[in-house]
MARLORO-726080 format. One line per 10 residues: their letters; for each residue y, x, z of N, C-alpha, C. Coordinates in pm, whole numbers, plus 50000, padded with zeros to 5 digits. Atoms other than C-alpha are relative to their C-alpha. Layout:
A	Y:X:Z:Y:X:Z:Y:X:Z | ...
//
This chain:
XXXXXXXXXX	50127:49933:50000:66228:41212:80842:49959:50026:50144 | 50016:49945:49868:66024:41224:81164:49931:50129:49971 | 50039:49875:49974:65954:41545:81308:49893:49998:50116 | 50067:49977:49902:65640:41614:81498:50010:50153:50028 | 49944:49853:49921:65656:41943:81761:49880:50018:50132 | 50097:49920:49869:65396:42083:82017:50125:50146:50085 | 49913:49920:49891:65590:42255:82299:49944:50130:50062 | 50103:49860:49933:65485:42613:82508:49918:49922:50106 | 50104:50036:49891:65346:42363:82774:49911:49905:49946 | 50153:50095:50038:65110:42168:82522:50067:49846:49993
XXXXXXXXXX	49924:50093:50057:65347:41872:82511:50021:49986:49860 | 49958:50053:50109:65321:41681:82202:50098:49930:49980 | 49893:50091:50036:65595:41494:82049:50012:49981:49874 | 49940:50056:50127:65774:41329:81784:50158:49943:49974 | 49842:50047:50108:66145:41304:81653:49984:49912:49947 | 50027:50129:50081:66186:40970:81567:50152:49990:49901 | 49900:49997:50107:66417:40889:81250:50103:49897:50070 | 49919:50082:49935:66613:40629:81483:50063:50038:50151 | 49984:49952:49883:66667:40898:81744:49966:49999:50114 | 50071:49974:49947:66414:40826:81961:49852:50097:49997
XXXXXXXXXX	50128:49903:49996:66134:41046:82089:49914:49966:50116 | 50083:50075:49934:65827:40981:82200:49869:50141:50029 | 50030:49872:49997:65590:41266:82396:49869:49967:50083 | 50143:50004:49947:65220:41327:82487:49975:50116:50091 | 50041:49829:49895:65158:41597:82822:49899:50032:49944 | 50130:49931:50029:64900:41816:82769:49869:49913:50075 | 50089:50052:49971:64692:41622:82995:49940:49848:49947 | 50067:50092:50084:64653:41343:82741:49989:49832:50060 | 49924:50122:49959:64755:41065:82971:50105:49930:50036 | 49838:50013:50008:65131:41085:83026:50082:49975:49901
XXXXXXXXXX	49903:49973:50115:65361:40964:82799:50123:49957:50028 | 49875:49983:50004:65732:40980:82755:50107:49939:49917 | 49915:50089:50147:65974:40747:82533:50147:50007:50100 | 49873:49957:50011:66316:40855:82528:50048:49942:49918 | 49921:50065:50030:66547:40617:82401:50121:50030:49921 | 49946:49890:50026:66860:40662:82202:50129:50003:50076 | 49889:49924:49906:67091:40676:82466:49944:50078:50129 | 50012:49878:49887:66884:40928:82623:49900:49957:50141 | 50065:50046:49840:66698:40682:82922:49849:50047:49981 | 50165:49961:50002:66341:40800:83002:49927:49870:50054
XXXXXXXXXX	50116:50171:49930:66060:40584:83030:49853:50104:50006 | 50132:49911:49974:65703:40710:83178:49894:49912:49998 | 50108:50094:49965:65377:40549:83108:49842:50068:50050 | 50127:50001:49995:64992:40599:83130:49954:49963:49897 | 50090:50061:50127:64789:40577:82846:49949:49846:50038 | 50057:50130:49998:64609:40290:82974:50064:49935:50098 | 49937:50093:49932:64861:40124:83146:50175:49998:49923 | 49862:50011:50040:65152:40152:82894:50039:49905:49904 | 49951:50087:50069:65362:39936:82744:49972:49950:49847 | 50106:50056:50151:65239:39732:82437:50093:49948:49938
XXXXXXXXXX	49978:50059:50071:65468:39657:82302:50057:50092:49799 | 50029:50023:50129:65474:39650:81934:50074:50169:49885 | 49957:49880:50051:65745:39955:81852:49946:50142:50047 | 50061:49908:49968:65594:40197:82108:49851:50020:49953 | 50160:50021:50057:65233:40106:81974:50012:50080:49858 | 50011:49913:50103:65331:40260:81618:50042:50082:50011 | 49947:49876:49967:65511:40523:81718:49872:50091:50071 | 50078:49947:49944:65225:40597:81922:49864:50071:49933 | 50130:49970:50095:64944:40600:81637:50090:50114:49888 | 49926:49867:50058:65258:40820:81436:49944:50111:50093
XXXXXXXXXX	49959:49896:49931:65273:41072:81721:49790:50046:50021 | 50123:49978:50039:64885:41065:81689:49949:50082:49888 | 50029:49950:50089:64865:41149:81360:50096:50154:49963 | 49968:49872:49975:65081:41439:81408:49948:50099:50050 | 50067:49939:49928:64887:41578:81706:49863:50041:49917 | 50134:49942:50060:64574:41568:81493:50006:50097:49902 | 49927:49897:50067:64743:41728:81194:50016:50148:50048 | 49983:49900:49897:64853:42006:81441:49923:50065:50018 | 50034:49957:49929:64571:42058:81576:49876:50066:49874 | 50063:49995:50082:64363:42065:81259:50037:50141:49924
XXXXXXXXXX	49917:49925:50085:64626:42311:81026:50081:50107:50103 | 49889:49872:49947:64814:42517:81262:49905:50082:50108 | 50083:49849:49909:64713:42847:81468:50022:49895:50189 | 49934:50018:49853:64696:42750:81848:50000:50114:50085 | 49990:49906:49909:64758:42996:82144:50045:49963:50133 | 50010:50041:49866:64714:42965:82543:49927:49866:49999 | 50106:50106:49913:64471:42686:82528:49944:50006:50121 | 50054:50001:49879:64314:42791:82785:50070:50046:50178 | 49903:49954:49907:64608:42863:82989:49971:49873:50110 | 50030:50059:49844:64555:42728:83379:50152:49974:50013
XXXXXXXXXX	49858:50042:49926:64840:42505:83499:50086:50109:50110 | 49926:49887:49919:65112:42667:83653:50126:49892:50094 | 49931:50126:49914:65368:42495:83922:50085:49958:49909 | 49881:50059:50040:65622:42514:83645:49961:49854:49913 | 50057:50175:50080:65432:42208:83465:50053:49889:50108 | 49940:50098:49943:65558:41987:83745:50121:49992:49986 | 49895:49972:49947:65843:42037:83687:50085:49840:49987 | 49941:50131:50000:66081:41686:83748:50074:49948:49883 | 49986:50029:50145:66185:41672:83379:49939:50053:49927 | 50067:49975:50151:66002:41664:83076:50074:50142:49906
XXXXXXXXXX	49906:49976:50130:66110:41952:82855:49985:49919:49858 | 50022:50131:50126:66152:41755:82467:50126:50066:49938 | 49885:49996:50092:66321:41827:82161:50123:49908:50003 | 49863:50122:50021:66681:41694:82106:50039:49987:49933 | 50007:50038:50139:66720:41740:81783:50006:50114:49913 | 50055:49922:50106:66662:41903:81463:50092:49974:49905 | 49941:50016:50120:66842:41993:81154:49946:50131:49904 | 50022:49925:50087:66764:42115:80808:50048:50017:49883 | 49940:50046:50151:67026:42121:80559:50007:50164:49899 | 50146:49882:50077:66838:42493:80469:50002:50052:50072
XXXXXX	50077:49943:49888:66635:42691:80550:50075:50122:50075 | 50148:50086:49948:66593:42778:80813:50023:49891:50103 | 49997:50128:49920:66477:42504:81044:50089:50019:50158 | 49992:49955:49853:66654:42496:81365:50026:49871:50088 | 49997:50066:49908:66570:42324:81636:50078:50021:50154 | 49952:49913:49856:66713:42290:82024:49934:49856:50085
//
């Protein structure tokens, strides 16, 4: 089961069922594919890789974000960047389990 997740810094993502994860910055042109031994990869919306597995994953992690954004409460939208957004790693879920409730993530 993938898991989609919005982060405190507006980072979207998605838990992929093959242990990759794949992540949208708040600024809507960064993205993030994490592999499953963990290697990072960084693209550009319009300059990222086409190929064929990141492309659905990408219209998944879409349809999450809209979901999200549609059904759930938001808070700090309008929050002004702060230095810690640069920071030289992505934060990103690492994984999830639910064998009951409740959910816990790390």
């Amino acid at each position: 089961m993938e898991l989609g997740y919005q982060l405190c810094n507006n980072t979207s993502g998605v838990l992929f069922n093959d242990e990759t994860r794949l992540q949208l910055a708040a600024d809507g042109q960064s993205l993030q594919y994490i592999d499953r031994q963990g290697k990072e990869y960084f693209y550009k919306m319009d300059k990222r890789d086409e190929s064929k597995d990141i492309s659905k994953k990408l219209t998944l992690l879409g349809h999450f974000m809209h979901y999200m954004q549609e059904h759930l409460l938001t808070t700090g939208r309008a929050k002004p960047p702060q230095d810690v957004d640069n920071l030289a790693r992505w934060p990103c879920l690492h994984s999830c389990s639910e064998p009951a409730p409740p959910l816990s993530c790390f």
